[in-house]
C-alpha positions, 0 to 999 in steps of 0.5 A: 887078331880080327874077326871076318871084315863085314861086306862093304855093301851090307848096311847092317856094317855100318860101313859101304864101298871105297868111294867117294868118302869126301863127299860124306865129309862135306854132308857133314859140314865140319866148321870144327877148328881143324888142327893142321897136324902133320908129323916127324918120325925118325929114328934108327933103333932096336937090335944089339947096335941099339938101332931097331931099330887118285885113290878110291876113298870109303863111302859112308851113309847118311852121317849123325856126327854133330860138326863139332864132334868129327875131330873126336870121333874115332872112325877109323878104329874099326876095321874098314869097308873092304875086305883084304887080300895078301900076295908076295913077290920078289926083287930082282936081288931075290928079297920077299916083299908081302903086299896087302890090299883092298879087295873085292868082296868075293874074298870072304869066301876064301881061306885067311892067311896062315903065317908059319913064324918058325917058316922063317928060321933055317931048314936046320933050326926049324928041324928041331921045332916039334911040329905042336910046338910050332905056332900059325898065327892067322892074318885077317886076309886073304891070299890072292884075293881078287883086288877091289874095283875102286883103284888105284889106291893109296901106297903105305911102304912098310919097314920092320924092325931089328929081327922083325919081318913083313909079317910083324904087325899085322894087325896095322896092315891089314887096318891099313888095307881095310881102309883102303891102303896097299901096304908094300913090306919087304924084308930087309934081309940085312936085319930081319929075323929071317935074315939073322937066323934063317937063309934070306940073307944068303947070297943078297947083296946088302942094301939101304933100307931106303933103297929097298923101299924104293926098289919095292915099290918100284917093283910093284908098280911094275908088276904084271899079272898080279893082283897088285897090277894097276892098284897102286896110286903113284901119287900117293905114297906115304911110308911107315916103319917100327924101331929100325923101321921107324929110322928107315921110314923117316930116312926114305921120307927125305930120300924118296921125292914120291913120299908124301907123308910118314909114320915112326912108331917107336924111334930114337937116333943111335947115339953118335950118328950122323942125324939124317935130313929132316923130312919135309913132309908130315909125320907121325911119331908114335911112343910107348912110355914104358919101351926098354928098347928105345925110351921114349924120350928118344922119340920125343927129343926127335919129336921136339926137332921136327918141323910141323906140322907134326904129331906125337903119340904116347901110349900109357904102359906099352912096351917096344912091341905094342906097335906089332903082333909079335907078343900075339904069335904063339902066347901060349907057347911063350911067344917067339923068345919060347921058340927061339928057346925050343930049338936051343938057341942061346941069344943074346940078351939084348936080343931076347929083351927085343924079342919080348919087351912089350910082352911082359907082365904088368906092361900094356896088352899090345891088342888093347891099343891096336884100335887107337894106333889103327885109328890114328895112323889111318885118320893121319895118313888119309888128312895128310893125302887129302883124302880126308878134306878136313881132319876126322878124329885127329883132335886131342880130345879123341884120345878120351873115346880111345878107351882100350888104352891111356893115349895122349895126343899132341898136336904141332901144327905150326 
């Protein structure tokens, strides 16, 4: 979890507001050899079926990065300029969407989101969750937060994984929003936690995870009155998703012609399904090595069948749950198999394995690898959007200031 984001006019940050970055890149004359790199990311994985399942741009001041060493230096694995704001809405089906945002200033004066996990369980369930048993976990935004001035911004559509939820990887999106992203998640009822052991699902009628994207962010390019209205930049959407997510994100990066590049963290094909069309834009597959739920073998023959340009990511000893916040909510408590185990419920084992692989001991802390998956998904998104004019730590070699966790990088640019 992060700590307060400093001001985006404080130069003792190291950091300044959310325009004009490009030119910064051009201060630095990077003459480095670039590597075109773009990738693939499929997948439909996780969960008992085996399927888990115009923008303002970052300023910086005077730079001291050496030409030669931008493709290595990892900029982006702290968090960005702004501060972050968070607000929901709804479809027209009744689904939540949770949105965070770049937003003004102003906002670290207000409160931080507090996300209520067991909120998402039946009134019956939640009933029998005694009330110090039950675990906040504290987002670093802020709810309702004045949106910042330099919009519109760049849209990543997010999608969760099987018995996941909006809120799973936090982390990402708020690094994401940090940098100047507006990241849409909605919750795919027909797989979400609150879908399967909650009410979200009653009364919905059961939709396609690229439609639901779509329709998320349709609707909130057409909201008023709401901190989203006017800040999403049309032109640049791009779209990312864990496990069944990862599926739905490589699936929506061919349905939807808006989708301009996308990230799969942890993604495999459900054996004996129609393989979907390959994705004409570039993507990101992320893996972790020791992931029991999709191995990553599975990431990397999808990996292999890409066109470039394309990157794959491996992360030493990480488990399925490395690319979320779902080993972080409530560890002391047992984390959410501890729970699911306080209200009675008798999973099944496939589900208490997704519920907890990536959590256990001897496999990678999630949080020592949060800054290399930061850093690479916002450096990647922002070269593939061209924000970046040239790429910023996407060399291999970046993976060697990455420190907190063993990452191998590869890079296909065609």
């Amino acid at each position: 979890m992060k700590g307060p984001r400093p001001s985006a006019t404080d130069p003792s940050a190291g950091r300044a507001s959310l325009a004009g970055y490009p030119a910064l890149m051009r201060s630095r004359r990077v003459l480095a050899p670039i590597l075109t790199l773009s990738v693939l990311i499929v997948g439909c994985s996780s969960g008992e079926d085996g399927s888990d399942g115009g923008s303002a741009q970052p300023t910086a001041g005077p730079s001291t990065t050496a030409a030669a060493d931008l493709g290595t230096d990892p900029a982006y694995a702290e968090p960005g300029p702004a501060q972050v704001g968070t607000t929901a809405f709804k479809l027209d089906d009744g689904r939540r969407v949770q949105a965070w945002y770049p937003a003004a200033d102003s906002a670290a004066e207000l409160p931080t989101e507090q996300f209520d996990i067991a909120g998402l369980l039946s009134p019956e369930l939640q009933s029998q969750i005694p009330a110090d048993k039950r675990p906040m976990y504290e987002i670093a935004a802020h709810p309702a937060a004045d949106p910042g001035a330099d919009g519109p911004y760049p849209v990543v559509m997010f999608s969760h994984g099987f018995a996941g939820f909006p809120e799973q990887s936090a982390d990402l999106v708020t690094h994401l929003a940090s940098w100047g992203f507006v990241v849409v998640a909605p919750d795919h009822v027909e797989r979400s936690l609150s879908g399967q052991l909650g009410v979200a699902a009653k009364g919905v009628t059961p939709r396609e995870d690229p439609e639901v994207l779509s329709a998320s962010l349709d609707a909130a390019l057409a909201l008023k009155g709401s901190p989203l209205t006017g800040l999403l930049d049309e032109s640049k959407v791009t779209v990312a998703g864990h496990s069944a997510g990862a599926g739905a994100a490589y699936r929506e990066a061919s349905a939807d012609p808006r989708v301009k590049a996308f990230i799969a963290y942890s993604v495999g094909n459900r054996p004996g399904e129609k393989k979907p069309p390959v994705p004409k834009v570039p993507g990101m597959v992320m893996a972790g090595t020791d992931d029991g739920i999709i191995p990553p073998a599975a990431s990397q023959e999808i990996f292999d069948g890409m066109n470039p340009p394309k990157y794959f990511v491996s992360i030493d000893g990480a488990g399925h749950l490395v690319f979320s916040d779902i080993c972080l909510i409530g560890r002391d408590q047992g984390g959410l198999v501890g729970l699911i185990g306080e209200v009675g419920l008798d999973l099944p084992e496939s589900m208490t394995r997704l519920a907890s692989d990536g959590c256990e001991d001897g496999q990678l802390d999630p949080a020592k690898a949060f800054p290399a998956i930061d850093h690479l998904s916002v450096a990647f998104l922002r070269y593939s959007l061209g924000i970046d004019p040239e790429p910023v730590g996407l060399d291999p070699a970046v993976t060697k200031n990455l420190t907190d966790a063993k990452v191998t990088l590869t890079a296909d640019p065609g």
